[in-house]
C-alpha distance (Angstrom), angle and dihedral (degrees) to the residues before:
residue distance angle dihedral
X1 . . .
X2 3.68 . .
X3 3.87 135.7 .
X4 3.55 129.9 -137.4
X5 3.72 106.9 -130.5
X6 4.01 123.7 -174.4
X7 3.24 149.1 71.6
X8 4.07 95.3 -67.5
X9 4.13 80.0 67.6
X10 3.53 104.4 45.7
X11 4.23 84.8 54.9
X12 3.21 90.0 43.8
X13 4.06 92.9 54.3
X14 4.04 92.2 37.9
X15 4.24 89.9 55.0
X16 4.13 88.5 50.4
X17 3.85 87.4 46.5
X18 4.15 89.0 49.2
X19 3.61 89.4 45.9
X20 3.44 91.2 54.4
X21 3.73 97.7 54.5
X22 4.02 95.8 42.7
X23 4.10 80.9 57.9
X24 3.88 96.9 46.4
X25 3.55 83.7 48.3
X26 3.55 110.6 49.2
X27 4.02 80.4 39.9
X28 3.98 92.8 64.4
X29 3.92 90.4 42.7
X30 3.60 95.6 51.9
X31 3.96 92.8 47.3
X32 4.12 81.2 50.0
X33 3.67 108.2 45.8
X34 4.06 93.3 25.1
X35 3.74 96.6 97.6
X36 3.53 95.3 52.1
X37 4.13 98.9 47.1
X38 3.82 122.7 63.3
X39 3.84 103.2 -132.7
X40 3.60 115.2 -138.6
X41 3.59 93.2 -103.3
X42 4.41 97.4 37.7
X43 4.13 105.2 106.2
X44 3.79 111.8 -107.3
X45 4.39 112.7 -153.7
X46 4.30 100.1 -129.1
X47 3.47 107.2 -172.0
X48 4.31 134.5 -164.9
X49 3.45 122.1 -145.0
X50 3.67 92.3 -105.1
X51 3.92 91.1 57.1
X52 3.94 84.1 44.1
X53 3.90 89.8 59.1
X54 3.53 95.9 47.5
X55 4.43 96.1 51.4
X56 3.50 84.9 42.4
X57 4.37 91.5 58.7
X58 4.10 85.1 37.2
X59 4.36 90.4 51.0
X60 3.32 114.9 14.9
X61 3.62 106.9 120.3
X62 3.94 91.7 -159.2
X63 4.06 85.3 60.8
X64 3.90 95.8 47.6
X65 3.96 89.2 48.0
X66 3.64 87.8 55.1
X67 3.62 93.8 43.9
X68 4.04 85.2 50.6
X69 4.05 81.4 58.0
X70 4.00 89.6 57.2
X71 3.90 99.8 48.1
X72 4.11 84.6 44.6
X73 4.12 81.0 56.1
X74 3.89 93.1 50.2
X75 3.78 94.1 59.2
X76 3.53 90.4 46.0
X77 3.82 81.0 68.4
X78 4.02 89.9 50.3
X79 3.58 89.5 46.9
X80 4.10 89.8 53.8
X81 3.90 94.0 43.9
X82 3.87 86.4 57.8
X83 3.34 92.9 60.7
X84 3.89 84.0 72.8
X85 3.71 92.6 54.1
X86 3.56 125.1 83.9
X87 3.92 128.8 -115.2
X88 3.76 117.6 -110.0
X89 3.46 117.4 -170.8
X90 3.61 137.9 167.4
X91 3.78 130.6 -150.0
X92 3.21 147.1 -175.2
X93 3.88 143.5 166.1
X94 4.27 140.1 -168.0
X95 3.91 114.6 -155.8
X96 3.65 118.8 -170.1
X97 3.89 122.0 -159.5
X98 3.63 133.9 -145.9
X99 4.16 90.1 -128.3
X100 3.68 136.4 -31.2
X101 3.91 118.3 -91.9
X102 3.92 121.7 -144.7
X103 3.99 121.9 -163.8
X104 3.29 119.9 -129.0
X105 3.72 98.6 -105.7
X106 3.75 89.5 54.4
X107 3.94 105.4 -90.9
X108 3.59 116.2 130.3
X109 3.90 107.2 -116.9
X110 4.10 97.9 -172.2
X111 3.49 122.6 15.8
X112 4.50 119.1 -136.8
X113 4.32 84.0 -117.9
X114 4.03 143.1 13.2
X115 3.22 121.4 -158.5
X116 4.67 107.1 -175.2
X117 3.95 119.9 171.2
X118 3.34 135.6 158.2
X119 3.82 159.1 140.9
X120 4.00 129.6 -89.1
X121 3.73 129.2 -175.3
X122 4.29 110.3 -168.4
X123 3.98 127.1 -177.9
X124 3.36 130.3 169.2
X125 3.74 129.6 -179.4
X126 3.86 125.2 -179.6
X127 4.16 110.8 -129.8
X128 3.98 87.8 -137.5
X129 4.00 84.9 73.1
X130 4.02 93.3 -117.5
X131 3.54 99.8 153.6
X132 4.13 89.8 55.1
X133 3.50 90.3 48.1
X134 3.88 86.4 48.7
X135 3.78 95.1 49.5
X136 4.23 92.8 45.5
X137 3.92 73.6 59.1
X138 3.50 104.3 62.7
X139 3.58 91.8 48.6
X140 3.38 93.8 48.4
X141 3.84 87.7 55.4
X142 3.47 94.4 48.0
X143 3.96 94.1 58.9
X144 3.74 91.0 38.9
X145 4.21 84.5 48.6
X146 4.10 85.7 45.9
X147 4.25 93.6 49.4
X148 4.49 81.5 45.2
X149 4.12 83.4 55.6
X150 3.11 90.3 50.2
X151 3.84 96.4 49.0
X152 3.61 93.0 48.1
X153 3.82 87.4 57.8
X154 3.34 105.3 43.4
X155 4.15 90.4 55.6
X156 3.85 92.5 40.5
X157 4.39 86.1 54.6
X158 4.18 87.3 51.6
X159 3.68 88.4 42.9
X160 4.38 82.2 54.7
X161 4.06 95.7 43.8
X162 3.99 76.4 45.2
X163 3.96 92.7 62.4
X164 3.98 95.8 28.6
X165 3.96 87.8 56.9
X166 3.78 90.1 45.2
X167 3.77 93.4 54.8
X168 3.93 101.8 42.7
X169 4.21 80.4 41.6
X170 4.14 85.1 56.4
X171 4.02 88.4 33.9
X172 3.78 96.2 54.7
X173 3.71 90.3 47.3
X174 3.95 94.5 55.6
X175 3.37 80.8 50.2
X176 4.17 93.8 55.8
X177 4.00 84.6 41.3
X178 3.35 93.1 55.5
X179 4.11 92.7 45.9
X180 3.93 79.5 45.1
X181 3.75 90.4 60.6
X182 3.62 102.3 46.5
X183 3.70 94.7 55.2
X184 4.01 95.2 42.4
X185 3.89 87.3 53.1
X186 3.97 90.2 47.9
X187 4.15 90.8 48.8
X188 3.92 87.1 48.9
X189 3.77 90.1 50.0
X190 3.64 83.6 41.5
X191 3.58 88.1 51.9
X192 3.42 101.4 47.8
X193 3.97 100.5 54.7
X194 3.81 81.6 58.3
X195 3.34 94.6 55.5
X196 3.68 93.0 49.0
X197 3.56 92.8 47.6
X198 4.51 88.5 44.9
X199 3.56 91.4 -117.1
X200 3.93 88.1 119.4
X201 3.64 141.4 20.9
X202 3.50 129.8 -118.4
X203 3.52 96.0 -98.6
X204 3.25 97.8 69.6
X205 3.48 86.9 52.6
X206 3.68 93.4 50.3
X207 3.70 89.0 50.3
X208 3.45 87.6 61.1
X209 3.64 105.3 43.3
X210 3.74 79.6 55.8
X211 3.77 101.5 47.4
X212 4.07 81.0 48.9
X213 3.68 84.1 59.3
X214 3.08 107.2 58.9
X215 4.23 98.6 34.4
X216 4.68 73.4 60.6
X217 3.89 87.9 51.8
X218 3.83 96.4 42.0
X219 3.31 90.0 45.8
X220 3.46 100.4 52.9
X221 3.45 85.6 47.8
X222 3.66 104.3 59.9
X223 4.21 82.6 45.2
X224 3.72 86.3 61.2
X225 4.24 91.4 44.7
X226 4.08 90.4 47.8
X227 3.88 83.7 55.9
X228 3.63 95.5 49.8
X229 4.16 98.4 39.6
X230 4.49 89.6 52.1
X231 3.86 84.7 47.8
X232 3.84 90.0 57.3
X233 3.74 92.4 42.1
X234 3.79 90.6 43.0
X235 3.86 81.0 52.2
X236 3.69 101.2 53.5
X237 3.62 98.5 38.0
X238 3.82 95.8 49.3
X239 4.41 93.7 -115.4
X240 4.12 115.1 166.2
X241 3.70 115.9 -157.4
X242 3.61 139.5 -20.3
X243 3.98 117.5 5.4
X244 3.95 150.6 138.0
X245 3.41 144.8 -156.9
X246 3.85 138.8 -118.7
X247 3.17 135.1 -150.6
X248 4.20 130.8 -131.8
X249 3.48 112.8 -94.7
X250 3.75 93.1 -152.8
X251 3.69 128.1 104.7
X252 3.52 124.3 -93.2
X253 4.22 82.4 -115.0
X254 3.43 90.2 43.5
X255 3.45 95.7 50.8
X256 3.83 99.3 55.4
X257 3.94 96.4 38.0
X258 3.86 85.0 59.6
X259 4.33 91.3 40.0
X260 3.46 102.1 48.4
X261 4.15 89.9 31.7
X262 3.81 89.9 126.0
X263 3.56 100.3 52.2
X264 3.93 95.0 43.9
X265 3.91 85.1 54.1
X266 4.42 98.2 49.8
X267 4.20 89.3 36.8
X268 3.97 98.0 26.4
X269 4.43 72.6 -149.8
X270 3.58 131.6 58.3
X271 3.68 107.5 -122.6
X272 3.95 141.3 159.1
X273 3.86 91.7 -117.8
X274 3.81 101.7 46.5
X275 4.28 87.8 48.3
X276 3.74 86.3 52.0
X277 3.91 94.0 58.0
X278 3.70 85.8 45.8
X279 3.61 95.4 58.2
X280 3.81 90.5 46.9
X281 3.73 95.9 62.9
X282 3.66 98.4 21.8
X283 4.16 105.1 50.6
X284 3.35 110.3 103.2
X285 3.85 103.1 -157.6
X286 4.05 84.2 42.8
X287 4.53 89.5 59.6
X288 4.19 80.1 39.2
X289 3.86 86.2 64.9
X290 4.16 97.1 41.8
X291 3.64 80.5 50.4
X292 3.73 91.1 55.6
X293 3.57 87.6 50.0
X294 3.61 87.4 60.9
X295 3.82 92.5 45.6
X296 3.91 89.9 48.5
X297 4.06 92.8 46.9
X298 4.10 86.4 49.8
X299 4.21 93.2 48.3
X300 3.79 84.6 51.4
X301 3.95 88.8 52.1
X302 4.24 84.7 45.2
X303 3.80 98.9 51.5
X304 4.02 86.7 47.3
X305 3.67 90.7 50.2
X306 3.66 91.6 64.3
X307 3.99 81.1 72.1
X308 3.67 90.5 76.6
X309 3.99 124.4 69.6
X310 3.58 127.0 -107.8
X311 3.69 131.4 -124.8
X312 3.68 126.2 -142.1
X313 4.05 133.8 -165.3
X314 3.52 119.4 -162.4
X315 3.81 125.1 -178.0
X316 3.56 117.4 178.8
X317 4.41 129.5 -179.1
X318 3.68 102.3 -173.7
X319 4.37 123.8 170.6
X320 3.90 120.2 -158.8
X321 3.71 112.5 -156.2
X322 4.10 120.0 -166.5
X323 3.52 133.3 -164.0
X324 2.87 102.3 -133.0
X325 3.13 95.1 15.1
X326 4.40 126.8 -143.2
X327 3.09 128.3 -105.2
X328 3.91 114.0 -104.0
X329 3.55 89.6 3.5
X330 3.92 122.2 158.9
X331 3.68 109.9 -124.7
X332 3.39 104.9 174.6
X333 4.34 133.3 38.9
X334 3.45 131.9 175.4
X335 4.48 109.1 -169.6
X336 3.82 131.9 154.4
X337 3.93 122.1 -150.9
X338 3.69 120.8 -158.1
X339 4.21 110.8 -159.2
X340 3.77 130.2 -175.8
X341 3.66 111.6 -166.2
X342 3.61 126.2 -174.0
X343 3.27 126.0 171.0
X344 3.74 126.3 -143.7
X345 3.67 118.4 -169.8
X346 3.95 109.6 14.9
X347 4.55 88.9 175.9
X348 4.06 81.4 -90.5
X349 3.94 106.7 -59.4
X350 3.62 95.8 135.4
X351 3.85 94.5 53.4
X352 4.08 86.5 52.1
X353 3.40 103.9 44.8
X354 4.06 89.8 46.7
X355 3.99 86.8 50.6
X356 3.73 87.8 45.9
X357 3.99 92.6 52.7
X358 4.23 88.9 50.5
X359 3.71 93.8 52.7
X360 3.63 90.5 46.3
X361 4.15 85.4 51.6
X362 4.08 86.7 47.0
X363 3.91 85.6 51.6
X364 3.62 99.3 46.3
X365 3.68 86.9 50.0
X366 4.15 92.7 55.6
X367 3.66 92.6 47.0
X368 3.50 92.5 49.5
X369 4.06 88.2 49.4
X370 3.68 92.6 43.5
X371 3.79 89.1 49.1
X372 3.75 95.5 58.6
X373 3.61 92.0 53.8
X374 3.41 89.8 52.3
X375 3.91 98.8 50.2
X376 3.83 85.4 40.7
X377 4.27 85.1 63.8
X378 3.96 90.2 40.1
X379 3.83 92.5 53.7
X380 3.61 84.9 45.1
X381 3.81 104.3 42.4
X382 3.91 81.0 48.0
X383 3.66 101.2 55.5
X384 4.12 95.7 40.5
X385 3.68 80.2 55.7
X386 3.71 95.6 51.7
X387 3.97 86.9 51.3
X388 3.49 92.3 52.0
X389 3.52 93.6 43.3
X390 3.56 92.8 54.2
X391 3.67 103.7 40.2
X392 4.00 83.0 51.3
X393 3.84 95.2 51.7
X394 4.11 87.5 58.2
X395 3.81 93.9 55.1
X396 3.18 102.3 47.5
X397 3.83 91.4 51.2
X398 3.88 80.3 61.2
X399 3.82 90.3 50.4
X400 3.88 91.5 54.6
X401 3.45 102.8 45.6
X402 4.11 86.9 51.5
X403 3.42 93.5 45.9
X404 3.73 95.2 41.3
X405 4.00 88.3 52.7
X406 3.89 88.8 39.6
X407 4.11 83.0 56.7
X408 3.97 94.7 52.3
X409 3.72 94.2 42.9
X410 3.88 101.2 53.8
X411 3.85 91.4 38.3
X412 3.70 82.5 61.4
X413 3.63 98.3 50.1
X414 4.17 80.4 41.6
X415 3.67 86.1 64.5
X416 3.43 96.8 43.2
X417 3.97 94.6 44.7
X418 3.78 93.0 -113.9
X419 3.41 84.1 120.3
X420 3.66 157.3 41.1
X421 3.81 141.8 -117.7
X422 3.89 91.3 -125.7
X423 3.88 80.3 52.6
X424 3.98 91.2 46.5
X425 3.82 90.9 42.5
X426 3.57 92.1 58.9
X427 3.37 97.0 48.8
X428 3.45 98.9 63.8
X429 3.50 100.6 34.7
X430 4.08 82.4 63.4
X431 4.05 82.8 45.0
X432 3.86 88.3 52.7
X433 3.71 97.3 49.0
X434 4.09 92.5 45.6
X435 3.66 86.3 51.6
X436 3.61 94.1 52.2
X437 3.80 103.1 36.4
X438 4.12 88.3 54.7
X439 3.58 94.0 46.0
X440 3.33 84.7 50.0
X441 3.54 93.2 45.6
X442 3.50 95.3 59.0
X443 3.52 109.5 57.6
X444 3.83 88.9 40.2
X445 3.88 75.3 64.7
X446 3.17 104.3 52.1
X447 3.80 93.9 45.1
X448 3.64 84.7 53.4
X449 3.65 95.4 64.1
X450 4.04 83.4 45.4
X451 3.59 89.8 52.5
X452 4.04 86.4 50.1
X453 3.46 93.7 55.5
X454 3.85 95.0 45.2
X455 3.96 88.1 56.5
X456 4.03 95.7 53.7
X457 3.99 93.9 40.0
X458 3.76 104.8 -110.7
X459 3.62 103.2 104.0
X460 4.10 101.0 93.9
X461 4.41 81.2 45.5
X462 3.65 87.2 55.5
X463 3.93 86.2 57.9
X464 3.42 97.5 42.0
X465 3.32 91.2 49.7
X466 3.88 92.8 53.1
X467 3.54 95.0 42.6
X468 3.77 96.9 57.1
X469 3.69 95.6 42.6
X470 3.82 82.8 57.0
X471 3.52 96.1 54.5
């Protein structure tokens, strides 16, 4: 066997022994930095805004809390059925005495041990019907409870399309920036050969370099704000880890033929007046007030039942065991006592507590007033917006396809040294702020339509709606 000796084999062992060390290395940096990177091939969650809407009714803690409220409602019910039910008890007691007593003719007076137990059955019901007044109650609560769940739900899904629309707002404009940057670094290179030719002056390419600059730091920026808006959403919708968002691929027409399908089908038209009568039979916190009307007429009823007497049934099976035990004593009874008890001077509680349940009514009645009002202006304030929004959203198309065409025309006279790179510069800063203010214009738009829905009630329907046809 013969060796290879040289210098060919010592460079041959010293690139193995580098190779070895680039691999250990990039080994230990991987296992360091790999749960913080998404490799190209690691799975990344992308959500919609309809797969947003449904985690956020599966997690939200806000939602489960008010659910909480709803089952607490539902054994209010179970707690006013019992009233119905009788008591059945049983009892029982062991008494110990000091000695046993004898009379003098012979009959024992106290026995050494007693030994009494027994059954009872108790129900009372008042005659002013109280406890069916307190049972229509409970079920009243529990639908008022259910339209409150539904409330709660319906503002935590706009506070979602809220956050959603902020971060595809901030992720469209890193997007722009980035654009932004490519063509600034272009006119500086463009900029440059034409000062190394002397068709320019350094100014110009100053101006550049400086208009590169900041398109870096804005960019960087708006990196830093896309960060910051997914952690909120991430947040509020209850995401773990690594994720994105995606935008709709529908048209903007598409989109709100499809959103505001139901009211385009009851008022074939879009209009103030029909959205207003949508909102008064759809709003779920405005049917949790009439239902507190109800509840408020019903405690009136309650506080004037405790007018009328009550009626109680007792029957009672009860054994007394002595030891010793008596002579001719009764060990065992079976009885039943009937009572009426009315009471008829209690220092005034019953006039207080009535007066109490009619202001309560009188107060249920304001908010319920001062509530319409109020969802009158949202409804409103909603559909002004979606105006605006829309009338906005067609202008500014108009502003980006002149400043897009303004772009390509004086980068051609650029090129052709008909003009400037103050003239350039301007150009696509206009550009950049078209591009922005549509984007930005858009999903303002489509949260307006959101925020329309919200107002008249049918947003969490919507959802449902979606959710089951997905299924």
């Amino acid at each position: 066997m013969v060796i290879a000796k040289g210098p060919y084999v010592k460079q041959r062992i010293l690139l193995i022994l580098l190779m070895v060390v680039v691999l250990s290395f990039a080994r230990g940096l991987y296992a360091q930095n790999g749960s913080q990177a998404v490799s190209p091939g690691e799975h990344q969650d992308e959500y919609a805004l309809e797969d947003l809407f449904i985690l956020a009714l599966e997690r939200a803690e806000q939602i489960k809390i008010s659910e909480e409220e709803l089952y607490i409602a539902e054994r209010g019910r179970d707690k006013a059925l019992s009233a119905f039910l009788p008591v059945f008890t049983a009892f029982g007691a062991y008494t110990k005495f000091s000695k046993k007593r004898v009379s003098s003719e012979g009959f024992l007076v106290q026995p050494d041990s007693s030994v009494e137990w027994g059954l009872r059955l108790d129900e009372t019901l008042s005659l002013g019907g109280r406890e069916f007044t307190s049972y229509r109650i409970s079920k009243e609560t529990i639908t008022k409870s259910n339209y409150e769940f539904n409330t709660v739900k319906e503002e935590y899904l706009l506070q979602v399309a809220t956050d959603y629309y902020n971060v595809v707002k901030v992720k469209r404009a890193l997007d722009i920036a980035v654009e932004n940057v490519k063509r600034l670094t272009a006119e500086r290179d463009a900029a440059r050969k034409r000062l190394q030719v002397g068709e320019s002056t350094k100014t110009e390419l100053l101006r550049a370099e400086a208009e590169l600059s900041g398109a870096r730091s804005e960019r960087i920026k708006t990196e830093n704000l896309l960060k910051l808006a997914k952690a909120v959403l991430a947040k509020t919708v209850g995401i773990d880890g690594i994720y994105d968002v995606k935008e709709s691929k529908k048209t903007i027409e598409s989109y709100r033929q499809e959103a505001l399908a139901y009211f385009i089908e009851r008022c074939k038209k879009i209009t103030l007046s029909c959205l207003k009568q949508t909102a008064l039979s759809e709003r779920p916190d405005l049917m949790a007030l009439a239902e507190e009307k109800k509840i408020a007429d019903d405690e009136v009823r309650l506080a004037k039942g405790l007018y009328w007497p009550t009626v109680s049934l007792e029957g009672i099976y009860a054994r007394n065991e002595n030891d010793p035990s008596r002579s001719f004593e009764l060990n065992e009874s079976i009885f039943g006592t009937l009572r009426l008890n009315f009471p008829f001077f209690e220092g005034g509680l019953r006039v207080a507590e009535t007066r109490e349940a009619e202001a309560r009514k009188r107060q249920a009645g304001l908010q319920y007033e001062e509530l319409k009002k109020t969802v009158d202006v949202d409804v409103e304030n909603a559909y002004l917006d979606y105006i605006t929004q829309q009338s906005i959203l067609e202008s500014l198309r108009d502003q980006l396809s002149f400043a897009s065409d303004n772009y390509n025309l004086v980068s051609k006279q650029f090129q052709h040294g008909l003009a400037n790179s103050v003239d350039l510069i301007d150009a696509n800063t206009l550009l950049v702020t078209a591009e922005r203010e549509l984007a930005r214009a858009e999903f303002d738009y489509q949260l307006a339509v959101l925020k329309v829905k919200w107002s008249t009630g049918t947003l969490l329907k919507t959802v449902i709606h979606h959710t089951v046809r997905k299924e």
